[in-house]
Backbone bond lengths (Angstrom), bond angles and torsions (degrees), N, CA, C in turn:
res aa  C-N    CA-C-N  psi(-1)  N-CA   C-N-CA  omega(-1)  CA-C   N-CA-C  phi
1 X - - - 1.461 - - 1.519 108.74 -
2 X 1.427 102.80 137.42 1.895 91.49 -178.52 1.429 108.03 -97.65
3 X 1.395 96.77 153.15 1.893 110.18 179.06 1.646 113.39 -20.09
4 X 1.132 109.70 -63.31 1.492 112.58 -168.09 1.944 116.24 -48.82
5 X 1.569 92.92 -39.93 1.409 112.54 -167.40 1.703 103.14 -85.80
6 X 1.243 132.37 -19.54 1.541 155.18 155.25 1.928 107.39 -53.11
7 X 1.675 92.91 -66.11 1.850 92.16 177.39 1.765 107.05 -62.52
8 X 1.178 126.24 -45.87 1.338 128.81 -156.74 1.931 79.11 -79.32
9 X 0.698 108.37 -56.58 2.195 87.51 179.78 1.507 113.14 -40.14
10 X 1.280 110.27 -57.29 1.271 133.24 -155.75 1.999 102.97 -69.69
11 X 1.556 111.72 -50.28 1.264 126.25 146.04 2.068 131.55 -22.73
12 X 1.554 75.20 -48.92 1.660 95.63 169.53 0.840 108.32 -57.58
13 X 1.493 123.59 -93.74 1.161 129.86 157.42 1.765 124.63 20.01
14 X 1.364 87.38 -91.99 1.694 101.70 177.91 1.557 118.56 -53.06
15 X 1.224 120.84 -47.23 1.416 114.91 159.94 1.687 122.52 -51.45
16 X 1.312 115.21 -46.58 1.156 102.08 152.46 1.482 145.89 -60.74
17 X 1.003 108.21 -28.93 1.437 124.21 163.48 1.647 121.84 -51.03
18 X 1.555 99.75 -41.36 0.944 125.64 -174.93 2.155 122.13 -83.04
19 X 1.204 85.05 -33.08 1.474 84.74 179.54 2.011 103.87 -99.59
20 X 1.663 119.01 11.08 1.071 109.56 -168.36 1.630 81.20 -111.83
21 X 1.564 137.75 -35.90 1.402 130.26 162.53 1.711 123.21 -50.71
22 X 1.708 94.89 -25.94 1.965 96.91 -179.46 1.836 92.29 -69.08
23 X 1.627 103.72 -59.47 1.338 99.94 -163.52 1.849 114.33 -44.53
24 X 0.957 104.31 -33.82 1.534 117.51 -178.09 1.614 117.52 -64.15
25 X 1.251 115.21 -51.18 1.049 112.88 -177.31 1.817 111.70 -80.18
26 X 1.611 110.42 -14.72 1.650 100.67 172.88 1.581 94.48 -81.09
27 X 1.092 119.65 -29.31 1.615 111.46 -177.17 1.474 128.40 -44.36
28 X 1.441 97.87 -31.90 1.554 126.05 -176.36 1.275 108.78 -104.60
29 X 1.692 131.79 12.26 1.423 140.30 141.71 1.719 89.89 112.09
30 X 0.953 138.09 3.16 1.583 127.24 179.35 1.803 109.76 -50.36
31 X 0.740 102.57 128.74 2.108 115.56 171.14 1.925 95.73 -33.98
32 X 1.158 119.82 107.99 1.294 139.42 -165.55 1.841 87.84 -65.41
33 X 1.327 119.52 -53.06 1.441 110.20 -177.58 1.549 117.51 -65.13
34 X 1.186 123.77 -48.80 1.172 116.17 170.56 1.260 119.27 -36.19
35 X 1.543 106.07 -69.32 1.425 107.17 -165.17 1.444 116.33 -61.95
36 X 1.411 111.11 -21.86 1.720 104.90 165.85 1.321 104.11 -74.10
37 X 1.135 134.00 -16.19 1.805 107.74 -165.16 1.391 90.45 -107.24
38 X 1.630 130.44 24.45 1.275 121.56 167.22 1.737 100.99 -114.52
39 X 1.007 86.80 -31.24 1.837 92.85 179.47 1.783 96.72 -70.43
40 X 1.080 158.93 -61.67 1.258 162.83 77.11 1.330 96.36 62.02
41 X 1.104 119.22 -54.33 1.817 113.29 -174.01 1.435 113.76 -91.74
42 X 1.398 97.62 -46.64 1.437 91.13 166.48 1.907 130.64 -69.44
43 X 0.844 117.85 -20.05 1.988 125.84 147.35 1.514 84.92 -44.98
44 X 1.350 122.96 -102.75 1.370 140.52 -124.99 1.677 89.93 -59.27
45 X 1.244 132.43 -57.30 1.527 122.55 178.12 1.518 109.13 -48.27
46 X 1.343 107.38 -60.52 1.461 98.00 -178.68 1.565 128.67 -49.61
47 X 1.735 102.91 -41.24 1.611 85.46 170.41 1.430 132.59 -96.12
48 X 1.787 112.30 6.35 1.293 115.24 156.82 1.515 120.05 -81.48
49 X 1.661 133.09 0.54 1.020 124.44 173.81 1.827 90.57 -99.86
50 X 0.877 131.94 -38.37 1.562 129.63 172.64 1.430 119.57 -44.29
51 X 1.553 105.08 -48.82 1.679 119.23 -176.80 2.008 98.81 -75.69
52 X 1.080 108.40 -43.53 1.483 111.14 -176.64 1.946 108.64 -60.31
53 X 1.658 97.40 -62.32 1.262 85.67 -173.41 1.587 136.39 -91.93
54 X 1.614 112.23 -2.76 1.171 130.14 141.38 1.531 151.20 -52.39
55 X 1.237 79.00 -46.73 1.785 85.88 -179.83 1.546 105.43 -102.40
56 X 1.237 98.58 118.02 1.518 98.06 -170.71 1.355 112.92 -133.68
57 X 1.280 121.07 -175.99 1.782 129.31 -159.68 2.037 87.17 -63.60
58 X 1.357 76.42 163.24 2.218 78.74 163.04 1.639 99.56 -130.35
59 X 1.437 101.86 132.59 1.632 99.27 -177.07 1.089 123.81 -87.93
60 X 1.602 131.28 133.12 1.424 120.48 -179.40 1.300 133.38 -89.33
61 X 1.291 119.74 154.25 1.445 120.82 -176.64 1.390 122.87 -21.47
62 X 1.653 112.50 -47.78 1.247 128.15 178.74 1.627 101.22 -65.88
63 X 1.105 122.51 -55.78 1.575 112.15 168.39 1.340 124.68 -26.04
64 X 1.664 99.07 -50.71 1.556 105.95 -145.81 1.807 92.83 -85.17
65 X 0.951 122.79 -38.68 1.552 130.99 151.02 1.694 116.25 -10.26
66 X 1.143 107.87 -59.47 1.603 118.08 171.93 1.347 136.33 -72.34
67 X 1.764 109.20 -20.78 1.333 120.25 149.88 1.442 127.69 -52.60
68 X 1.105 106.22 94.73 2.106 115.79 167.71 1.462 110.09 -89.68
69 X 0.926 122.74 -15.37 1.640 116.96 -147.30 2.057 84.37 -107.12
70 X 1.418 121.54 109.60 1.306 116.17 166.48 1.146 125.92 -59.11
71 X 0.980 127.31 -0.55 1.443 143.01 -165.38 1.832 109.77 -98.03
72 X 1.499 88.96 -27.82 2.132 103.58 -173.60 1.665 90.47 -84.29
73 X 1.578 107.66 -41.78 1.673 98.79 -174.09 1.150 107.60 -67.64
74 X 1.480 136.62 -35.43 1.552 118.87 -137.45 2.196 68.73 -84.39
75 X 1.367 129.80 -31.27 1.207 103.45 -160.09 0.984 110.95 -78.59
76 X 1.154 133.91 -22.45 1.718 144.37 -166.51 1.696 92.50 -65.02
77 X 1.237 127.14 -38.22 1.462 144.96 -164.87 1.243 110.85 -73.36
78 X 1.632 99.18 -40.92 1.492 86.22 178.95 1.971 113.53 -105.95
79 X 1.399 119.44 13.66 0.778 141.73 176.69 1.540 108.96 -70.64
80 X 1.432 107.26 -38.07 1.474 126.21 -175.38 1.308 95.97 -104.01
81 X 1.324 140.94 3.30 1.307 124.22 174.47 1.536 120.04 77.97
82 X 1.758 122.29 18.72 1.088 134.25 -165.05 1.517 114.01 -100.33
83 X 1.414 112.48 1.53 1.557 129.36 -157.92 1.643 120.87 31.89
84 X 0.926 79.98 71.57 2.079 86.18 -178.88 1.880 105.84 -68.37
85 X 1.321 97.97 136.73 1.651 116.98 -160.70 1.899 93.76 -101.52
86 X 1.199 109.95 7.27 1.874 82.50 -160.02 1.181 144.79 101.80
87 X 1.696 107.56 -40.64 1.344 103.12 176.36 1.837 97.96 -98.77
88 X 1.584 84.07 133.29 1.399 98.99 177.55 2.194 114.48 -40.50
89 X 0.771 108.56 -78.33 1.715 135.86 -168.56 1.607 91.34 -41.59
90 X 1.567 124.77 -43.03 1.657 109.79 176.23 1.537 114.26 -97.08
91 X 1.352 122.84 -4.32 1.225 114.75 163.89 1.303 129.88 -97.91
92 X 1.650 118.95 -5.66 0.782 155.64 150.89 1.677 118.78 -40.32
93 X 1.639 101.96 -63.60 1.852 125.42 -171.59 1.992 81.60 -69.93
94 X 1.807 107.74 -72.29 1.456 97.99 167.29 1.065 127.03 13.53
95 X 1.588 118.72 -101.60 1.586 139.87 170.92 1.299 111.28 -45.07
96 X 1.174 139.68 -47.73 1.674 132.29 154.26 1.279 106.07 -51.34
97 X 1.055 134.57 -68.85 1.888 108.90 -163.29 1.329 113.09 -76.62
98 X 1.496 125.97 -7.55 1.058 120.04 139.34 1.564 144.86 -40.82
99 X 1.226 105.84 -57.53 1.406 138.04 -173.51 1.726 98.52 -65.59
100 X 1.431 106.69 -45.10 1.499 123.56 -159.32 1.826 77.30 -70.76
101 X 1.393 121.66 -73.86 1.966 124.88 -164.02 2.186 96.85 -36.47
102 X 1.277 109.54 -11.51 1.564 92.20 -175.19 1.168 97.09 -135.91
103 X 1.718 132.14 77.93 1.408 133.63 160.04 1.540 110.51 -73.67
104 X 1.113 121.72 22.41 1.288 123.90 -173.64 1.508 141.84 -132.07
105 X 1.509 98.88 11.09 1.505 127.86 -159.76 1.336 105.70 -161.11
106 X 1.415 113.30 154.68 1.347 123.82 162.33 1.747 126.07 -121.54
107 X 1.357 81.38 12.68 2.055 101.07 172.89 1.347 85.76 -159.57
108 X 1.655 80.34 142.33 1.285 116.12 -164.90 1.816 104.03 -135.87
109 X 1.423 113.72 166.96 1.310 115.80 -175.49 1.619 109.05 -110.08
110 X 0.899 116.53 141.86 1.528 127.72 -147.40 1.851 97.21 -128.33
111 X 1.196 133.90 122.84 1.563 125.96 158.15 1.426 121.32 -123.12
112 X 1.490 120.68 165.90 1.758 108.18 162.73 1.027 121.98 -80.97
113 X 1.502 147.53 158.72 1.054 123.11 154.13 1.845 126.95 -8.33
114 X 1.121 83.63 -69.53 1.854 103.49 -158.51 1.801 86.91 -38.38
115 X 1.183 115.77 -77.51 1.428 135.77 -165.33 1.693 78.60 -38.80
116 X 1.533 137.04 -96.11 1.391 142.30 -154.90 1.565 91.77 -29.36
117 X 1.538 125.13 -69.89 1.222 111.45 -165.78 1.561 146.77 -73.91
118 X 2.002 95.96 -1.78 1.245 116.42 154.54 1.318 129.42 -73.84
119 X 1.352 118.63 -21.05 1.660 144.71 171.61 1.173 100.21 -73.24
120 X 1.696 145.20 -61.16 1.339 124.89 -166.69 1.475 98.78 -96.44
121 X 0.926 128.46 17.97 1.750 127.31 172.88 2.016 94.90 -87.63
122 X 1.456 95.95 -37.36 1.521 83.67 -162.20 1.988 102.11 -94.70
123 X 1.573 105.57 -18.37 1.634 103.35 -176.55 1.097 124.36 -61.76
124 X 1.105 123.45 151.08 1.735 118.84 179.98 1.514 112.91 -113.14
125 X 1.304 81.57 124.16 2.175 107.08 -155.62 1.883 89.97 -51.85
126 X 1.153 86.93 152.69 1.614 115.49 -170.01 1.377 83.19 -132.98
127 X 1.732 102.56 116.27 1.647 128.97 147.31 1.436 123.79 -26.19
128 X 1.398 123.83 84.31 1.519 123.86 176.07 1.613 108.55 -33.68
129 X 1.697 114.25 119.12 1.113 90.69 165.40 1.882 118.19 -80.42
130 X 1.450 103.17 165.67 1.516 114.12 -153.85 1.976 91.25 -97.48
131 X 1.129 115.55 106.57 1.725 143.67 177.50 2.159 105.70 -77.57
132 X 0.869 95.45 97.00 1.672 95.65 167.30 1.723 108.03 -68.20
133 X 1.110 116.26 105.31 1.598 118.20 -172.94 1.433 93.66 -95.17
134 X 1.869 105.44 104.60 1.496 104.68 171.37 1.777 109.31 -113.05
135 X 1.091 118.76 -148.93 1.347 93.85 -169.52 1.558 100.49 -115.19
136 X 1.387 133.22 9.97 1.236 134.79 -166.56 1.739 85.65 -111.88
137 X 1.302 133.13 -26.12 1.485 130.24 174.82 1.691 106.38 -100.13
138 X 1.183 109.42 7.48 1.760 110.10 150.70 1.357 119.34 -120.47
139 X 1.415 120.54 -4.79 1.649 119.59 146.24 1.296 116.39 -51.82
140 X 1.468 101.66 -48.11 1.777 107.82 -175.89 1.432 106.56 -66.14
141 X 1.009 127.81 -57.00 1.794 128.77 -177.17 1.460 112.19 -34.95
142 X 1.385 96.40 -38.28 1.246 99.04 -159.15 1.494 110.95 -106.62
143 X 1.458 134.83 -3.43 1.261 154.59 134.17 1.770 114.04 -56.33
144 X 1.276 104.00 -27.72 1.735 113.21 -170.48 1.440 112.20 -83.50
145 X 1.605 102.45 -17.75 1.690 114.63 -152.03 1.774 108.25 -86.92
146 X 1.690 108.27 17.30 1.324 100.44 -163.29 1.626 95.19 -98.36
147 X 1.713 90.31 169.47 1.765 95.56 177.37 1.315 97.51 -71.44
148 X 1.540 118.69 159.85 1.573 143.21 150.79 1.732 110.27 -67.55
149 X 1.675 96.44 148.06 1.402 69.39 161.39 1.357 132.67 -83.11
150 X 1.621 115.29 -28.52 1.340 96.73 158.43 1.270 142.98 -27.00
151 X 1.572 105.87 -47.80 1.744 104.22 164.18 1.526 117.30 -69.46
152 X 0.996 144.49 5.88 1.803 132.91 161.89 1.323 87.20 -99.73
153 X 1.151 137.48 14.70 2.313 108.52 169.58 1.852 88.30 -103.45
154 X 1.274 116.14 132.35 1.136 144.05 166.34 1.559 105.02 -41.80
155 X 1.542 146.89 128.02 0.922 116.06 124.97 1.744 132.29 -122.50
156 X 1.924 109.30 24.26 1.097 116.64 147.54 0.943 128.07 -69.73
157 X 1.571 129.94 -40.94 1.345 123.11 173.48 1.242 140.28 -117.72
158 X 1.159 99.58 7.58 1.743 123.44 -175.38 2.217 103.39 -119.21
159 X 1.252 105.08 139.89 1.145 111.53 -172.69 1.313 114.15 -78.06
160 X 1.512 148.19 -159.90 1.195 128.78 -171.22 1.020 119.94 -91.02
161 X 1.392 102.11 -37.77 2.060 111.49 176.26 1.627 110.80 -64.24
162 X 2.022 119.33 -7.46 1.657 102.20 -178.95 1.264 92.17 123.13
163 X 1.362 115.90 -51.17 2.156 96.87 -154.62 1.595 85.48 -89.15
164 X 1.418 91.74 156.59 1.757 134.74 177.58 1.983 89.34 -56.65
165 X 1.244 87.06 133.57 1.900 94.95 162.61 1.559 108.56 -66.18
166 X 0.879 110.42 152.72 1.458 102.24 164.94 1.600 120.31 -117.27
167 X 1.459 107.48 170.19 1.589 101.01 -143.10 1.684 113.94 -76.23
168 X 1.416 94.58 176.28 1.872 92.50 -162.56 1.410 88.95 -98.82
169 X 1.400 120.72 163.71 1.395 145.43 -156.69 2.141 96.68 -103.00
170 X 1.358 101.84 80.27 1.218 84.26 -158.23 1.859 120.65 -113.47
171 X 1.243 142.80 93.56 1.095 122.67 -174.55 1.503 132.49 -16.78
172 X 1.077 109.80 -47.14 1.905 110.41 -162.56 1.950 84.80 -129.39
173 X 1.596 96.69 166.60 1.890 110.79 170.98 1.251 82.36 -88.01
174 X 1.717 81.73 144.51 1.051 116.86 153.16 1.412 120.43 -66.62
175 X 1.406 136.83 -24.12 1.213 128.75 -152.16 2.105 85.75 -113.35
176 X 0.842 135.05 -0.42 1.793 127.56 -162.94 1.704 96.85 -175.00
177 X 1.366 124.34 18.60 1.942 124.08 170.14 1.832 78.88 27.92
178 X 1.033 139.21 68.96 1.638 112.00 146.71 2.010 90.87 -105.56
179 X 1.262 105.89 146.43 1.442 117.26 174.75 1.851 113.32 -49.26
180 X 1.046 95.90 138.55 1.895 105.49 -174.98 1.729 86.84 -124.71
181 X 1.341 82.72 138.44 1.771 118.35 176.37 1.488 118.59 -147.17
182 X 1.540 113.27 124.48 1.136 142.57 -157.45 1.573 109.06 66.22
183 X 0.887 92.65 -156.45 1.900 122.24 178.17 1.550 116.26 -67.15
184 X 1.140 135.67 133.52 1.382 108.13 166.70 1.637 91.14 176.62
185 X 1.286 124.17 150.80 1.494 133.34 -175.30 2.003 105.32 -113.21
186 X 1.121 93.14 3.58 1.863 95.64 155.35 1.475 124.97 -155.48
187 X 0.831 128.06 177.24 1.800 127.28 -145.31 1.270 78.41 -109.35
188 X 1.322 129.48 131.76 1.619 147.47 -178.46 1.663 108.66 -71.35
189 X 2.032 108.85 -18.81 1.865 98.35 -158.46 1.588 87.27 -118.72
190 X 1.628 115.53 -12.76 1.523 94.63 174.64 1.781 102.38 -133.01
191 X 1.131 106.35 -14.21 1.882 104.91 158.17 2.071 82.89 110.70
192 X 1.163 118.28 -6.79 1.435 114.04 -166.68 1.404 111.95 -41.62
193 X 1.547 130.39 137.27 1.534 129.06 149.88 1.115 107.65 -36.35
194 X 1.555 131.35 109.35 1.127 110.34 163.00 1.894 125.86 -74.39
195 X 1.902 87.58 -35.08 1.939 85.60 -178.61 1.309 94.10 -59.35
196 X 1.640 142.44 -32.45 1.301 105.17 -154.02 1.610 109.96 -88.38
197 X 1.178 123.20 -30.11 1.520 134.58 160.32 1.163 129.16 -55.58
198 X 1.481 120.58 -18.92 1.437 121.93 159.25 1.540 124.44 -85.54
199 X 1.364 112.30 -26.19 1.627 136.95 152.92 2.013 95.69 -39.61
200 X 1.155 106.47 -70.48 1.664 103.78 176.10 1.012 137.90 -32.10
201 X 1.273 109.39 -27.52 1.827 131.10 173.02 1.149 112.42 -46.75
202 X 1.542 92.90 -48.68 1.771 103.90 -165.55 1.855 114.45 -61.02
203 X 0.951 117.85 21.16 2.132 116.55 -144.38 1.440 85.22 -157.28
204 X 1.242 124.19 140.70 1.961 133.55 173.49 1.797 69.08 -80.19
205 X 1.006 111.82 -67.27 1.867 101.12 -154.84 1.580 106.33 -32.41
206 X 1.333 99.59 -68.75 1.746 102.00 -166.89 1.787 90.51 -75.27
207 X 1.092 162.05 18.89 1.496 148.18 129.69 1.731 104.04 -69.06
208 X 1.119 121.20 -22.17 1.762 129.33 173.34 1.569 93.66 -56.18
209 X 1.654 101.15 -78.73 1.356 112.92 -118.70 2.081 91.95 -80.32
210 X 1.685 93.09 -17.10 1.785 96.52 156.87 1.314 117.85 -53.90
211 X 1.215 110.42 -53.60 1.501 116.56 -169.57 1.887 115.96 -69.15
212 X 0.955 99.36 -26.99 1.951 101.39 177.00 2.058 95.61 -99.57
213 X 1.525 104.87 -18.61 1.593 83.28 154.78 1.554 144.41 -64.07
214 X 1.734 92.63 -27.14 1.410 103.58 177.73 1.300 110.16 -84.21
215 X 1.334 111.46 -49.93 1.729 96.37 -177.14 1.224 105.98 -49.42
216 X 1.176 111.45 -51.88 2.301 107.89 -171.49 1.702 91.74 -35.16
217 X 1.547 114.26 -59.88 1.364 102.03 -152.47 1.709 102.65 -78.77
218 X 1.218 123.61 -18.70 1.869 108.60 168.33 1.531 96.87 -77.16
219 X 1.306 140.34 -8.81 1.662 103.31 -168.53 1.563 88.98 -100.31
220 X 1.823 140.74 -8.09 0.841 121.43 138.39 1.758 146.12 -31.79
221 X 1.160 88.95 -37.62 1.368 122.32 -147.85 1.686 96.11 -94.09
222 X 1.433 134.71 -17.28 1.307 146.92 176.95 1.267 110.77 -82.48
């Protein structure tokens, strides 16, 4: 089941949940307005923290190009729900055939496990249709399977017209907050890019995938 079709189950759910606790609590004499404009709030938070922290940027080839650090892929991987292992070269292909299933968007729907496996627990299986694999419709697959160019233009880290942002004026790294003094294009206590990590700011994604970088590196660090 894909992400989108996982939240909208899971969504169900909660609205129901939700309008069978309103009915309950007017049952038991609660102020009928209140409890709707709390039931009412609680929907609307829930699916603006769902829509906010779910649906997120989709990175392009050209992005994924600029990732060195195995540590940014395996998270980007699991950011998308792709389970990235570490080794650069398969989490890497990962995020490409990913990227490649959505030539058509630039947000994409994102789930956890839990949510994915509550979605196909509750979907009702749809009949594979049956594909004659001949060899003139696996020439094509495999002629079809290339990037666009749209997908090599950056738009995590590159601005719209093409050139690279340039870097933010920043007290502390981004990648380890240790304090930065003077000038310098890498972080002196963990070696970090700084232009390319301050470029990240600009994107909730790359402000994410900063933020679960650092914890990785403090729960090391304990």
């Amino acid at each position: 089941m894909r992400a989108e079709q996982a939240w909208a189950t899971l969504s169900l759910l909660f609205a129901l949940c939700d309008f069978i606790a309103t009915a309950a609590l007017v049952s038991l004499g609660y102020d009928p307005y209140q409890v709707g404009a709390f039931a009412v709030s609680a929907l609307a938070i829930y699916l603006y923290v769902v829509y906010k922290r779910y649906h997120i940027e989709l990175v392009t080839e050209g992005d994924i190009a600029l990732f060195a650090d195995p540590e940014d892929l395996r998270i980007l991987c699991e950011i998308y729900g792709l389970g990235g292992i570490g080794r650069p070269l398969i989490d890497r292909q990962r995020l490409k055939n990913f990227v490649r299933g959505h030539p058509d968007t630039a947000f994409v729907w994102t789930a956890p496990r839990a949510v994915s496996s509550l979605g196909s627990a509750l979907a009702v299986p749809e009949p594979e249709p049956e594909e004659e694999l001949t060899v003139p419709a696996l020439m094509k697959k495999l002629m079809s399977d290339k990037p666009s160019d749209a997908s090599l233009k950056g738009s995590l880290i590159w601005d719209s017209d093409g050139r690279s942002r340039g870097p933010v004026a920043a007290k502390q790294c981004p990648v380890c907050d240790s304090d930065l003094r003077g000038h310098s294009d890498l972080c002196p206590e963990c070696g970090a890019d700084l232009r390319f990590y301050s470029s990240l700011t600009y994107s909730r994604l790359g402000r994410r995938l900063l933020s679960e970088k650092t914890e990785a590196r403090k729960r090391k660090h304990r």
